[in-house]
C-alpha positions in Angstrom: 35.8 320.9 52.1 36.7 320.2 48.7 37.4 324.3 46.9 39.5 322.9 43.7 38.7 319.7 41.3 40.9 318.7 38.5 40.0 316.2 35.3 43.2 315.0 34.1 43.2 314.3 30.3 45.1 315.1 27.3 44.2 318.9 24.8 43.3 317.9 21.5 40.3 316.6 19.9 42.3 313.3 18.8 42.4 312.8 22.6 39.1 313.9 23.3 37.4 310.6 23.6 40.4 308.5 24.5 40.5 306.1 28.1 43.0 308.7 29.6 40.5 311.5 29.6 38.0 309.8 31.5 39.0 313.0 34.4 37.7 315.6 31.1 34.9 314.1 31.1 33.6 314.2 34.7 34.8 317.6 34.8 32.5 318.8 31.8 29.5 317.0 33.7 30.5 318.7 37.0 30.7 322.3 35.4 27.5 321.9 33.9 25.7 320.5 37.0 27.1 323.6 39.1 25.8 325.8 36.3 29.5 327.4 35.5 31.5 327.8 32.5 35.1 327.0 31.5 37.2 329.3 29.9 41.1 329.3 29.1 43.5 330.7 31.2 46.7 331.1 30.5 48.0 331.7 34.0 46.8 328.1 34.9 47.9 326.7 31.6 44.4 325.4 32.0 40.3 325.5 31.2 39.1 327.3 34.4 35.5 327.6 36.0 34.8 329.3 39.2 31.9 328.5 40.8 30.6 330.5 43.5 28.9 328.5 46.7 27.7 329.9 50.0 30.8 328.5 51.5 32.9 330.5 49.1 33.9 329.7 45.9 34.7 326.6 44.2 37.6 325.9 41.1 37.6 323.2 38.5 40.3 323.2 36.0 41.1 320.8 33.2 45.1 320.8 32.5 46.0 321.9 29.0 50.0 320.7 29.8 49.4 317.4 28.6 49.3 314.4 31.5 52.7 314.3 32.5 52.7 318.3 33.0 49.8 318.6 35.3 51.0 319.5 38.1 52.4 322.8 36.2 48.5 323.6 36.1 47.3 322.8 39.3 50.1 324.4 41.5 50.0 328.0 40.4 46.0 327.9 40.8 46.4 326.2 44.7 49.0 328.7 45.5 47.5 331.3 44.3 44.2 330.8 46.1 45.6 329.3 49.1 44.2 325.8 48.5 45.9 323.0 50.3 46.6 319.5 48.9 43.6 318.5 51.3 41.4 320.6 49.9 41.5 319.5 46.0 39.8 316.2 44.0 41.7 315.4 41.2 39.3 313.0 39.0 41.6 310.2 36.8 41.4 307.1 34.8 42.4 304.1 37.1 43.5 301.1 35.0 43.9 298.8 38.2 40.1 298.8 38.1 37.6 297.4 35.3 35.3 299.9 33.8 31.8 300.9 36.1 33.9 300.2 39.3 35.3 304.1 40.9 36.9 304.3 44.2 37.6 307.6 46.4 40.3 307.8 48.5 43.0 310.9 49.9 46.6 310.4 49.7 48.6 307.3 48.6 51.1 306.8 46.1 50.7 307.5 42.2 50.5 304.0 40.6 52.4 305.2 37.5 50.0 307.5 36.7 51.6 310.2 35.2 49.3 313.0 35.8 49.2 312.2 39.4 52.9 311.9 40.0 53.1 315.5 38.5 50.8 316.6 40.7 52.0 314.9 43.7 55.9 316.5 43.0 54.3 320.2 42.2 52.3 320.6 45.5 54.9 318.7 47.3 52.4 316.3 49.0 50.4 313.5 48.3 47.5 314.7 50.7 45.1 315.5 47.6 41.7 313.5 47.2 41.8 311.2 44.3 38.1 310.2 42.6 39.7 307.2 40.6 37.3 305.8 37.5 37.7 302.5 36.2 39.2 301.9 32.8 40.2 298.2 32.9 43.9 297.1 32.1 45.2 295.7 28.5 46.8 292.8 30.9 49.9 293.4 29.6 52.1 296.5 31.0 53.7 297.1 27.8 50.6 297.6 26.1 49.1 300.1 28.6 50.6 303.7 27.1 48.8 302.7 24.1 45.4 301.2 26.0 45.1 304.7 27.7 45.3 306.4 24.5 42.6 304.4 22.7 39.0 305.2 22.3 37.0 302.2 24.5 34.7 300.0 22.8 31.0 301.2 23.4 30.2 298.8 26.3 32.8 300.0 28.1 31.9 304.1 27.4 28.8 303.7 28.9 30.0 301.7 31.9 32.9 304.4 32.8 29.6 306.8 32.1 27.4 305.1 34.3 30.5 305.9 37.0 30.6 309.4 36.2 27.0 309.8 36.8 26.5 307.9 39.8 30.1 309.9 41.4 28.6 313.2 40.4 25.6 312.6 42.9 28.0 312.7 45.7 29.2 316.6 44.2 27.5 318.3 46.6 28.6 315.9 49.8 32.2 316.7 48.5 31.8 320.1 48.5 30.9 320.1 51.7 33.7 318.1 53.1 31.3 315.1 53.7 33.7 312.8 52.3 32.9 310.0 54.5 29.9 310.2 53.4 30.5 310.2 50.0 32.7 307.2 50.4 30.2 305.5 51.4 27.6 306.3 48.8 30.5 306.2 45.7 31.9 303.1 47.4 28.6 300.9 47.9 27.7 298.1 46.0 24.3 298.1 44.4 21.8 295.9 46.2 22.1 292.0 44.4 18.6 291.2 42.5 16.2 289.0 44.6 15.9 285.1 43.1 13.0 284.5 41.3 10.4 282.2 43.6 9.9 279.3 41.6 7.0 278.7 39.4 5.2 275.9 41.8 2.3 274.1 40.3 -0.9 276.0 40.9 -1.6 278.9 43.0 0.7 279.6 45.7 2.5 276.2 45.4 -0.6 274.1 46.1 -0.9 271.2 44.1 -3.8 271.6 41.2 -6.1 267.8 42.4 -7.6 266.9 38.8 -11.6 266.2 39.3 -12.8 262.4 39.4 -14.3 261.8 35.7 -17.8 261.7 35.6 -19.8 259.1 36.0 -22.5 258.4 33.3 
């Protein structure tokens, strides 16, 4: 059962609409689906919004540390409320995958994300869930600090929406520690469009006979 999710991003309105805060942005969409609110809190150097469920309540929490200080957000909140690593989604921008692809997985290693590596060291284990959303790579590895902190192009806003969207239907699965099922649903591929049947000649690819001319 999933009791704590974290966007990762960056404070600021010049980072606002920038690839690395991709994690912000599912978290806005997730607060307002579960009908909560966040609000600053200074003990969780963070936005907070507690949810309540019948299952007990839930936590989502967008770090106001900046990336590479998020684990200084998300360990005081855990400990506090007795939330192990297994137990929290952390939602990020994934650059080893193009934008509209998402993958869910728990544990692993960080893949020089900073936000995650924080995290990782904070809680002292990697055993968290990790909803990663596509942001496509600049190809070169020097460029990428800079990549992540550019507004996409339009095209590839609405395909990182579209993944937002189509992970946030799974919410409710992840709450209730359904992951596998969640997997399955964030993980499938949609179903390839049918070929179109060929336009044969006449009706139902019978052969139109022209009639004899008439005889006068």
């Amino acid at each position: 059962m999933i009791r704590l999710i974290v966007g990762l991003g960056n404070p600021g309105p010049e980072y606002e609409d920038t690839r690395h805060n991709a994690g912000f942005w599912w978290v806005d969409r997730a607060v307002r689906q579960l009908g909560g609110s966040l609000q600053a809190d200074r003990a969780y150097h963070g936005l907070v919004a507690r949810v309540n469920r019948p299952a007990g309540p839930v936590w989502l929490l967008q770090p106001m540390t900046y990336m590479n200080l998020s684990g200084k957000s998300v360990a005081p909140l855990a400990r506090f409320f007795k939330i192990a690593p297994e137990e929290i989604l952390v939602v990020h921008d994934e650059l080893d995958l193009p934008p509209g692809q998402m993958k869910l997985k728990q544990g692993g290693g960080n893949g020089g994300h900073n936000g995650l590596k924080d995290i990782q060291a904070q809680l002292g284990s990697p055993n968290f869930w990790r909803l990663r959303l596509g942001i496509g790579h600049p190809g070169v590895k020097a460029e990428v600090a800079a990549y992540v902190l550019r507004k996409p192009p339009a095209v590839e806003r609405l395909s990182i929406d579209h993944t937002v969207d189509e992970s946030l239907r799974c919410l409710e699965l992840m709450l209730d520690g359904a992951m596998d099922k969640a997997m399955m649903k964030i993980h499938a591929k949609p179903p390839r469009p049918k070929p179109a049947r060929p336009a044969g000649p006449g009706i139902e690819g019978t052969a139109t006979v022209p009639s004899p001319p008439e005889t006068p």
